[in-house]
N, C-alpha and C positions, 0 to 999 in steps of 0.2 A: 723660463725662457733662457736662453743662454746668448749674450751681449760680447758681441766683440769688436774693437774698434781699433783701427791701427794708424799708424799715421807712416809719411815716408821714411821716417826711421828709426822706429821702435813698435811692439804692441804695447799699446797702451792699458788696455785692459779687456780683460776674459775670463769670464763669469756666469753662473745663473744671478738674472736677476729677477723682481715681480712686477715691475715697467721700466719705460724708459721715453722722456720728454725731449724731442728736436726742434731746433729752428728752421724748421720747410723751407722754401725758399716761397710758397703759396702758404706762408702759415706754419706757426705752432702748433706738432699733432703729439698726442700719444698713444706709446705702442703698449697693451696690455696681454695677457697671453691668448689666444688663440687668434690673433689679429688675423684679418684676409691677407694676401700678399703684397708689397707694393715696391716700387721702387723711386725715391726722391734723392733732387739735391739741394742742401742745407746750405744754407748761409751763414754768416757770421753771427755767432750767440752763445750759447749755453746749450749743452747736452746735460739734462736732470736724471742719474736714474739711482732708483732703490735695489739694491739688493740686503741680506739678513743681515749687515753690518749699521743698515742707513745710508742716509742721502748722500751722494754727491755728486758736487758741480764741475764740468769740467767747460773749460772755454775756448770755442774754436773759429777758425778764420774763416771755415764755410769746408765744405767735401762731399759726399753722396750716401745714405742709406738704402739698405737691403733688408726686407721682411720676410722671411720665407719658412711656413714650420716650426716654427715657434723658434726660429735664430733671424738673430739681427745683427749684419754685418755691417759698418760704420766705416766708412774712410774717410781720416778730416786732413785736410791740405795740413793745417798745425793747432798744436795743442798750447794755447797760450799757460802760461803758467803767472 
C-alpha cells in the first residue's frame, strides 16, 4: 500500500507501507491492504504505521484520511514532534 501524509507545510512522509493505525474521530481503525474505501476525520493522537524499516509513531493534532486502491492519503492539521 502506498501512505502519504502531508501536513500544511511540508510532506511528511510517502511510502509503501504494510498498515497503517489512525485515531478515527468514531475510533481507532486499521487500514491493511486491500481495505474497502473510506473516508474519515482523525483527532488528536497517534498515526502507527509499518513499513520494511519498522514501526513509527507520528503525533498529530487531528486532519482527515483517504482510503482508496490501496493509497491512503493523510492530511493532519500538525505533526507534533
Amino acid at each position: 500500500m502506498k501512505l502519504e501524509i502531508i501536513s500544511p507545510d511540508k510532506l511528511v512522509y510517502s511510502g509503501e507501507v504494510n498498515s497503517v493505525n489512525m485515531p478515527g474521530s468514531a475510533g481507532r481503525f486499521t487500514v491493511l491492504p486491500h481495505h474497502t474505501a473510506l473516508i474519515s476525520s482523525l483527532k488528536a493522537g497517534e498515526i502507527i504505521y509499518q513499513n520494511e524499516e519498522g514501526t513509527v509513531t507520528l503525533k498529530i493534532d487531528g486532519g482527515f484520511a483517504e482510503v482508496k486502491n490501496d493509497v491512503i492519503s493523510v492530511c493532519v492539521e500538525n505533526v507534533i514532534e
